[in-house]
py3Dmol code that shows the C-alpha trace and the ligand (Angstrom):
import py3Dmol

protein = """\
ATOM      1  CA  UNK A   1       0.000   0.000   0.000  1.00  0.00           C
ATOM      2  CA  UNK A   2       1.289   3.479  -0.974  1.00  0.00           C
ATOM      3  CA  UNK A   3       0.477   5.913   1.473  1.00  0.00           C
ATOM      4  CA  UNK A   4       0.325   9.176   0.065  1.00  0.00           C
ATOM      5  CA  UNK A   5      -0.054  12.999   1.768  1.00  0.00           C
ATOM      6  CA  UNK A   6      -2.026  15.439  -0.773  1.00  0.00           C
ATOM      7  CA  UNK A   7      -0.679  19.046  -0.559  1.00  0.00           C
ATOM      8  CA  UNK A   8      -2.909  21.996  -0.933  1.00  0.00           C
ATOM      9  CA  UNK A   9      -3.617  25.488  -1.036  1.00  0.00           C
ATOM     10  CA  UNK A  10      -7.176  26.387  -3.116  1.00  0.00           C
ATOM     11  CA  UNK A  11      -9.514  24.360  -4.193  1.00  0.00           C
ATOM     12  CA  UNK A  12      -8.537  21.385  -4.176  1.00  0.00           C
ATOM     13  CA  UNK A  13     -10.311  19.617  -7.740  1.00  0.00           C
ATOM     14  CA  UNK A  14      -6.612  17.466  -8.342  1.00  0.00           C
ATOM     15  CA  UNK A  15      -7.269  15.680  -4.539  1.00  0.00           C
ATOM     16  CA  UNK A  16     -10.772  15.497  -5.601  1.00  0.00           C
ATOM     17  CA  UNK A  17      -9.731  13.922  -9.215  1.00  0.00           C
ATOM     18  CA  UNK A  18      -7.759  11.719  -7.083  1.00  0.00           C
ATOM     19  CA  UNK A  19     -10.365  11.055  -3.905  1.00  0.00           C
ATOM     20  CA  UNK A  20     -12.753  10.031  -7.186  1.00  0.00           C
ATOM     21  CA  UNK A  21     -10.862   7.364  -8.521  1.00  0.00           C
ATOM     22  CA  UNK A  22      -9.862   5.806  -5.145  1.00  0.00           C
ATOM     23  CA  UNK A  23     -13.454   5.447  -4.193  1.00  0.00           C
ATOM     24  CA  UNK A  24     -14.462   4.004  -7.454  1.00  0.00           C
ATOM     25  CA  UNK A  25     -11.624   1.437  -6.946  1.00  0.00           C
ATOM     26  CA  UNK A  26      -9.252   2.337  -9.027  1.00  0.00           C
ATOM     27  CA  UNK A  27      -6.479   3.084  -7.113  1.00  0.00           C
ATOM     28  CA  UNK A  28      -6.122   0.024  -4.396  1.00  0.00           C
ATOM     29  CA  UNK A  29      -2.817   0.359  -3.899  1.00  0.00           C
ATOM     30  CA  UNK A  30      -2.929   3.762  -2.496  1.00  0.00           C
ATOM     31  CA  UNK A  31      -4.155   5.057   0.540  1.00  0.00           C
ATOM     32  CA  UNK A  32      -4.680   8.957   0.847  1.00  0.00           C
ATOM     33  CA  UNK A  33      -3.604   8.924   4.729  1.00  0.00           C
ATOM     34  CA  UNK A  34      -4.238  12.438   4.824  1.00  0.00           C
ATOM     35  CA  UNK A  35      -4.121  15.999   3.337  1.00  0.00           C
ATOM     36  CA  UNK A  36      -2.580  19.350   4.706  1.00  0.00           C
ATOM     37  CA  UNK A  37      -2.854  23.223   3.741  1.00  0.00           C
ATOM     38  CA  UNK A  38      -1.451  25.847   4.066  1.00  0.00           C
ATOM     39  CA  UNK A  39      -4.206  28.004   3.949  1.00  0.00           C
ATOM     40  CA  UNK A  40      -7.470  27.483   6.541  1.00  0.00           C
ATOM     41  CA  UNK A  41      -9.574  29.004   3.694  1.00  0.00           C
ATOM     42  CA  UNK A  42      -8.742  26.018   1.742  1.00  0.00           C
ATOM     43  CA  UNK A  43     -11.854  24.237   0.067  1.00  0.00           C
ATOM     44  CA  UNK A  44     -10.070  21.399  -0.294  1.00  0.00           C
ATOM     45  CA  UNK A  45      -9.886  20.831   3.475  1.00  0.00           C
ATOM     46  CA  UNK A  46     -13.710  20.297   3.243  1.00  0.00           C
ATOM     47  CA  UNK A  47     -13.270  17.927   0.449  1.00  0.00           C
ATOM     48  CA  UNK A  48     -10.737  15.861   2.408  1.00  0.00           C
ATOM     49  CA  UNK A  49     -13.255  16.463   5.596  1.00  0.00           C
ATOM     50  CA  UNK A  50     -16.020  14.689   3.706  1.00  0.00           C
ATOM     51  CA  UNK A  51     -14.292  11.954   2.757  1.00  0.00           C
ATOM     52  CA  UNK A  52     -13.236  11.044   6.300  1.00  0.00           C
ATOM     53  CA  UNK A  53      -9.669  12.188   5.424  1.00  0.00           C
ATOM     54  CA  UNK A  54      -7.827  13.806   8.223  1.00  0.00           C
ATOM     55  CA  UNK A  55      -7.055  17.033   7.172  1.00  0.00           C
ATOM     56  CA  UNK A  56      -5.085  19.685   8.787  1.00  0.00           C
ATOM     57  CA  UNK A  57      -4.222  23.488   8.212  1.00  0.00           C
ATOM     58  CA  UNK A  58      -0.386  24.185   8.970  1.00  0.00           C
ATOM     59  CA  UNK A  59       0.062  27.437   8.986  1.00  0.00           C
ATOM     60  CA  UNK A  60       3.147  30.209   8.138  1.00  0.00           C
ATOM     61  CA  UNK A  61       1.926  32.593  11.028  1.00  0.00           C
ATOM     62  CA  UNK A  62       1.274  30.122  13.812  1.00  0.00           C
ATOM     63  CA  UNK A  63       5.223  29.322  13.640  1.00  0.00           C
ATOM     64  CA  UNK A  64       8.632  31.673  14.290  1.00  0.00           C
ATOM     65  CA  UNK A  65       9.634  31.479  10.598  1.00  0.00           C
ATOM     66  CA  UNK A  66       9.602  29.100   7.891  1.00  0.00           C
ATOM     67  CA  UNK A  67      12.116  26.547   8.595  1.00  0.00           C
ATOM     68  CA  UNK A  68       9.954  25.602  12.056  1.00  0.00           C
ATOM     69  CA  UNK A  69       7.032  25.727   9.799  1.00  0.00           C
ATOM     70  CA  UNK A  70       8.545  23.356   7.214  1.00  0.00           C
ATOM     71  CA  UNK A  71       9.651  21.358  10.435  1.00  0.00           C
ATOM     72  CA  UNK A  72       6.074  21.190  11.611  1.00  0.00           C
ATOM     73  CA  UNK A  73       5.067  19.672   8.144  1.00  0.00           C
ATOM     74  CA  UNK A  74       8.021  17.157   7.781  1.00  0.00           C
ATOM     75  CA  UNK A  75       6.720  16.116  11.308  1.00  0.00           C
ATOM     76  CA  UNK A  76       3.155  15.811  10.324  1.00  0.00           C
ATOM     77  CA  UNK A  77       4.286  13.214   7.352  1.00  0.00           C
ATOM     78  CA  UNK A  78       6.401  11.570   9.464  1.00  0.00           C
ATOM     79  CA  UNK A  79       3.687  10.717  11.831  1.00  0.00           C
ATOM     80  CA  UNK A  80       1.190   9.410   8.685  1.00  0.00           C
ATOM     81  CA  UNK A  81       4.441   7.253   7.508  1.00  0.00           C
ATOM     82  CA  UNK A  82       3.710   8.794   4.302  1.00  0.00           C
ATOM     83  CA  UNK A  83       5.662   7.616   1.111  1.00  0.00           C
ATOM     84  CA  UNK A  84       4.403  10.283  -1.294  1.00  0.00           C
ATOM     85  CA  UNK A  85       4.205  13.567  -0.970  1.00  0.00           C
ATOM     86  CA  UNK A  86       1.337  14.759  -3.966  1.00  0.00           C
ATOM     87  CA  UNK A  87       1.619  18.598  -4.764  1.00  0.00           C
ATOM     88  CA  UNK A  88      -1.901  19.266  -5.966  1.00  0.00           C
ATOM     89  CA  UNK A  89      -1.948  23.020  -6.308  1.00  0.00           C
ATOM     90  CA  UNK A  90       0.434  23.747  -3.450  1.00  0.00           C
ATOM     91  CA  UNK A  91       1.634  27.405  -3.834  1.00  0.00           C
ATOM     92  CA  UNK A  92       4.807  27.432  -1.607  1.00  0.00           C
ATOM     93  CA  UNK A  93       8.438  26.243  -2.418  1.00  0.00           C
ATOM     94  CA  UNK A  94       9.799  23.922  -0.416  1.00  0.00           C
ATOM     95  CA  UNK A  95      13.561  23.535   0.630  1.00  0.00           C
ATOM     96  CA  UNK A  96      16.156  21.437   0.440  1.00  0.00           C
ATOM     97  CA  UNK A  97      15.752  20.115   3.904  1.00  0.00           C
ATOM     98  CA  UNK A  98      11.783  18.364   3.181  1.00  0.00           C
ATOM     99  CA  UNK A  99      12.903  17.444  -0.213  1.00  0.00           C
ATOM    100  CA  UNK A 100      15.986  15.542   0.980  1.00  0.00           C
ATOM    101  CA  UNK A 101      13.697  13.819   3.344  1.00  0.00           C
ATOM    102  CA  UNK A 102      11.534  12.654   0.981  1.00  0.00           C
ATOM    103  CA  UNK A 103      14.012  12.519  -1.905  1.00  0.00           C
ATOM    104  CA  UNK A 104      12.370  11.101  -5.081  1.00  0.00           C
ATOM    105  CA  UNK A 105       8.949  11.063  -3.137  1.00  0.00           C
ATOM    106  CA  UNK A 106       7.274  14.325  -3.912  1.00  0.00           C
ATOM    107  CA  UNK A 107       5.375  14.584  -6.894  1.00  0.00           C
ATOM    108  CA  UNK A 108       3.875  17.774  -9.057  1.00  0.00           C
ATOM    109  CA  UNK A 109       1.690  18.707 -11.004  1.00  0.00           C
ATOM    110  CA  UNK A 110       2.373  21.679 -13.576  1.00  0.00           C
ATOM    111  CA  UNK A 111       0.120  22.726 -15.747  1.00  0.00           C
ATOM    112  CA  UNK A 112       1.937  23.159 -18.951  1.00  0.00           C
ATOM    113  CA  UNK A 113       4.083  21.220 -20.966  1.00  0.00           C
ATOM    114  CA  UNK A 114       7.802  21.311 -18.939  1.00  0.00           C
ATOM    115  CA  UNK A 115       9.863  22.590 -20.050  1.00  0.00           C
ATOM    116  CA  UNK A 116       7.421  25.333 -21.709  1.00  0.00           C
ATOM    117  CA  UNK A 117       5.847  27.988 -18.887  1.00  0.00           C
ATOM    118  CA  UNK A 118       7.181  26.272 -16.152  1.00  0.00           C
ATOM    119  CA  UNK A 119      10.061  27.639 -13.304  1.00  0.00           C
ATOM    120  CA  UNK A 120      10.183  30.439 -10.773  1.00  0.00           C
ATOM    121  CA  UNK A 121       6.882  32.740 -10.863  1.00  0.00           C
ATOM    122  CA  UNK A 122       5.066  30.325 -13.454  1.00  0.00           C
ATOM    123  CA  UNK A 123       2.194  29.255 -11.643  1.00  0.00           C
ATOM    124  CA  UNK A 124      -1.460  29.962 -11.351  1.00  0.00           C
ATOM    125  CA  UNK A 125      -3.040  32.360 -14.384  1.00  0.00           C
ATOM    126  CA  UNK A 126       0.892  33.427 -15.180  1.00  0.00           C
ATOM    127  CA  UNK A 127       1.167  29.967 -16.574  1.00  0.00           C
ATOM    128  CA  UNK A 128      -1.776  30.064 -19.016  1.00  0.00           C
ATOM    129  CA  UNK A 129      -1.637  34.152 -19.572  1.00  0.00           C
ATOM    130  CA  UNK A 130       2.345  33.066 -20.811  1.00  0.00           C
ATOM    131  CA  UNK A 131       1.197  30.839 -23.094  1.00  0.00           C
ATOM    132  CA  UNK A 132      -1.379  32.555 -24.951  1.00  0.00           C
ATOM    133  CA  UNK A 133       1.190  35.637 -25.271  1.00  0.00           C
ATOM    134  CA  UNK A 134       3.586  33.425 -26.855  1.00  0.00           C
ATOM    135  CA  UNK A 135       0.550  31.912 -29.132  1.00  0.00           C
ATOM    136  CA  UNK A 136       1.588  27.902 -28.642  1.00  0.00           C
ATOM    137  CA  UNK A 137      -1.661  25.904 -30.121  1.00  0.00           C
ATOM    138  CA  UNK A 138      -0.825  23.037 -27.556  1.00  0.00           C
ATOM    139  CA  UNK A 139      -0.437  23.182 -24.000  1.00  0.00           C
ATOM    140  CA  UNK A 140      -1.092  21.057 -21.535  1.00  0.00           C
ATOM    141  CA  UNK A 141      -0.089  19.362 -17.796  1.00  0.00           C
ATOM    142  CA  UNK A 142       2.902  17.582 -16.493  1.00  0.00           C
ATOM    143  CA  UNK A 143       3.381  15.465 -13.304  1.00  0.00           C
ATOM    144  CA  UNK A 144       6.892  15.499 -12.029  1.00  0.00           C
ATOM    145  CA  UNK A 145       9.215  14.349  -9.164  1.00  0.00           C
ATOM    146  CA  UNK A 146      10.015  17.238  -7.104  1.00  0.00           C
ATOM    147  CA  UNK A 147      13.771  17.908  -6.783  1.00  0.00           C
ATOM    148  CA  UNK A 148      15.297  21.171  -5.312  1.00  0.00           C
ATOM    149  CA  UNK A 149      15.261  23.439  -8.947  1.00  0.00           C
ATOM    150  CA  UNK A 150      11.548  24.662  -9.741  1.00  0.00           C
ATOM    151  CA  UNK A 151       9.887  22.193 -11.837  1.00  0.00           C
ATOM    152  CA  UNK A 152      13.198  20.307 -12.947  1.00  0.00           C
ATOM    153  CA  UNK A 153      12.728  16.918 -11.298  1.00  0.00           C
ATOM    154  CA  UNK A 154      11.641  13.652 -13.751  1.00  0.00           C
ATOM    155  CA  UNK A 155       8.978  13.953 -15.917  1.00  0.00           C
ATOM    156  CA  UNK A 156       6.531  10.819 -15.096  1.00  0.00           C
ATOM    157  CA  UNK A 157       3.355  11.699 -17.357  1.00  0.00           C
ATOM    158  CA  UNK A 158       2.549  14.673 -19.656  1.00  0.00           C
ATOM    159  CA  UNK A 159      -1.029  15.399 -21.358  1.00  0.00           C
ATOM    160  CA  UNK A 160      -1.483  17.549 -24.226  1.00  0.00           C
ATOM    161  CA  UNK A 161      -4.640  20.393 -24.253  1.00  0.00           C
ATOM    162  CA  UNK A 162      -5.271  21.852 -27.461  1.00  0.00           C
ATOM    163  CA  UNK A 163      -5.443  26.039 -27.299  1.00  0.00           C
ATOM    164  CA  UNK A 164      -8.286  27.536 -28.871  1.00  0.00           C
ATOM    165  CA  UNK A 165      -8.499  31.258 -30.338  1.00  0.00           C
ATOM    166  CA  UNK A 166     -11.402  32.017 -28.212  1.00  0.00           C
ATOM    167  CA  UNK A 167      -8.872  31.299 -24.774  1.00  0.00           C
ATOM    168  CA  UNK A 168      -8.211  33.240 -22.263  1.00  0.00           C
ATOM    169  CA  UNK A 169      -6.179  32.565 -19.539  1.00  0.00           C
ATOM    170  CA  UNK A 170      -9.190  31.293 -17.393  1.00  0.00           C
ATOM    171  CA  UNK A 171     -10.838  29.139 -19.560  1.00  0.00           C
ATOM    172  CA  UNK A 172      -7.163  27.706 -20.964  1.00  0.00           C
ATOM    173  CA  UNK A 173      -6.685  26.984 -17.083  1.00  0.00           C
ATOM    174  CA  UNK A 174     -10.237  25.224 -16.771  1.00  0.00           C
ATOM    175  CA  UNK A 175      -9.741  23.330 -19.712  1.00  0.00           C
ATOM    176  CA  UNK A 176      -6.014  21.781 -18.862  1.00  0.00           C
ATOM    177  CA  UNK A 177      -7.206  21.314 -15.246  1.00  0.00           C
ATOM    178  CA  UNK A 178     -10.250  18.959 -17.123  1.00  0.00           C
ATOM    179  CA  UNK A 179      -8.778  17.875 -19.453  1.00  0.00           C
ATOM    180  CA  UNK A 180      -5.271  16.944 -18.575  1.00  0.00           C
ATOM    181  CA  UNK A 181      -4.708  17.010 -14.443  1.00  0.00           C
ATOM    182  CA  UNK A 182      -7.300  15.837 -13.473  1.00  0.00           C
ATOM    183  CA  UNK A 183      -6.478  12.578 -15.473  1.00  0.00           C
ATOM    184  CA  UNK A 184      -2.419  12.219 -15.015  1.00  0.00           C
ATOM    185  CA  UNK A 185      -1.833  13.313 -11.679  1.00  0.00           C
ATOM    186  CA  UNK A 186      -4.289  10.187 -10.156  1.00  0.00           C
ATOM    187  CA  UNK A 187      -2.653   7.640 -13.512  1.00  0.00           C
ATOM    188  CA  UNK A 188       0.368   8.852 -11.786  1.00  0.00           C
ATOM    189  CA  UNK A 189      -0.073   8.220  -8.520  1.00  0.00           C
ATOM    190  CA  UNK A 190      -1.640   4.788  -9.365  1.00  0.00           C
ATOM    191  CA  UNK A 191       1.501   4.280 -11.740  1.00  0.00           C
ATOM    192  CA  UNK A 192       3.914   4.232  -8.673  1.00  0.00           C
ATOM    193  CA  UNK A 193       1.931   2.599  -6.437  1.00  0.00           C
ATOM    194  CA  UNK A 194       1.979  -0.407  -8.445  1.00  0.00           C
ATOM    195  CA  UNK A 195       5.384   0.133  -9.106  1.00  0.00           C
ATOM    196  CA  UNK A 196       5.799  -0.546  -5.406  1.00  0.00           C
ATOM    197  CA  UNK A 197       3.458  -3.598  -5.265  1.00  0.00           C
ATOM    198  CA  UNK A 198       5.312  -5.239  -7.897  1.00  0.00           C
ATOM    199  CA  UNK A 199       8.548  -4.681  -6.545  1.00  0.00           C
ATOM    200  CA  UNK A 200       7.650  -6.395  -3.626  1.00  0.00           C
TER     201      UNK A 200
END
"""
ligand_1 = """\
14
GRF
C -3.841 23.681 -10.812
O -3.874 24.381 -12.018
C -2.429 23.232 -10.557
O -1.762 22.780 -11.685
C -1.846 24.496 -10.067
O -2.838 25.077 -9.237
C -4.107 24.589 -9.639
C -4.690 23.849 -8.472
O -6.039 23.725 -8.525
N -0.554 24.329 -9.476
P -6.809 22.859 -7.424
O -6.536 23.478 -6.054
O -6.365 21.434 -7.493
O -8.261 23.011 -7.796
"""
view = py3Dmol.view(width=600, height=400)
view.addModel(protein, "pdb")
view.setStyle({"model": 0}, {"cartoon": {"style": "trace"}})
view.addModel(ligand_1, "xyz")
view.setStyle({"model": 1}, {"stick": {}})
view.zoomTo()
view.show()
């Protein structure tokens, strides 16, 4: 069993893609042990809430600075034994200390073709509002290991989205989000999980 932590800051729809297809059975070698904010605002947290997920805010201002913070979250997976760390929408970069704890165990997903749109201050609308400047007709999602650059780790799955002249960078973002993350990020999590099964 592959027990994975889902990151989050927003809404939440990737941990909901991926909540979806573990409780229509498709993912039975994962368990989502539990999912963590960084924002109390977060729907997500109600998602995770209504799934019987334990779900916790950890939050920058309740701690000193941002190494005890980071501390506080390294703690929190080490208590849930977690093997994968998912980045669904999580808008804070981490160190080198939590990534060499959980070194080739964090995944990402980016929503645009790496290595198009993607490194420091590429996230969000900038992402999609980057693309349509530059007038690509394909963009699209990646999933990725985390290492410590900003979205340079292993590519595991990418998706293609077609662009359409009537985009903008909202319904670009809506679109990928349907059509592509919402579909590799679970497929990728699955992927590794029975990767572990079979290594067994
Ligand atoms: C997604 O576009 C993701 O790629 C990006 O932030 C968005 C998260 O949306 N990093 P959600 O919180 O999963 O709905």
């Amino acid at each position: 069993m592959l027990n994975i932590a889902v990151l989050i800051s927003g809404s939440g729809s990737n941990l909901q893609a991926i909540i979806d297809k573990k409780n229509i059975g498709d993912m039975k070698n994962v368990n989502i042990a539990c999912v963590i904010s960084n924002k109390s605002s977060a729907y997500g947290l109600i998602r995770a809430k209504e799934n019987n997920i334990p779900a916790f805010a950890i939050l920058k201002k309740d701690y000193e600075n941002f190494d005890l913070w980071q501390k506080a979250l390294i703690k929190k997976l080490r208590e849930y034994k977690i093997d994968l760390v998912v980045l669904a929408g999580f808008l804070t970069i981490l160190t080198d200390e939590f990534i060499n704890e959980f070194d080739k165990k964090i995944i990402n997903v980016h929503p645009s073709l790496i290595p198009s749109f993607c490194g420091e201050g590429y996230y969000g609308l900038a992402v999609h509002t980057a693309a349509l400047k530059k007038g690509v007709k394909v963009s699209g999602a990646t999933v990725h290991y985390v290492d410590s650059g900003v979205d340079t780790g292993e590519i595991i799955l990418q998706k293609a989205v077609e662009v359409l002249k009537t985009d903008d960078a909202h319904s670009l973002q809506q679109r990928i989000m349907q059509e592509a993350e919402w579909h590799i990020l679970p497929m990728a999590i699955k992927q590794i999980a029975d990767e572990k099964e079979n290594n067994k």
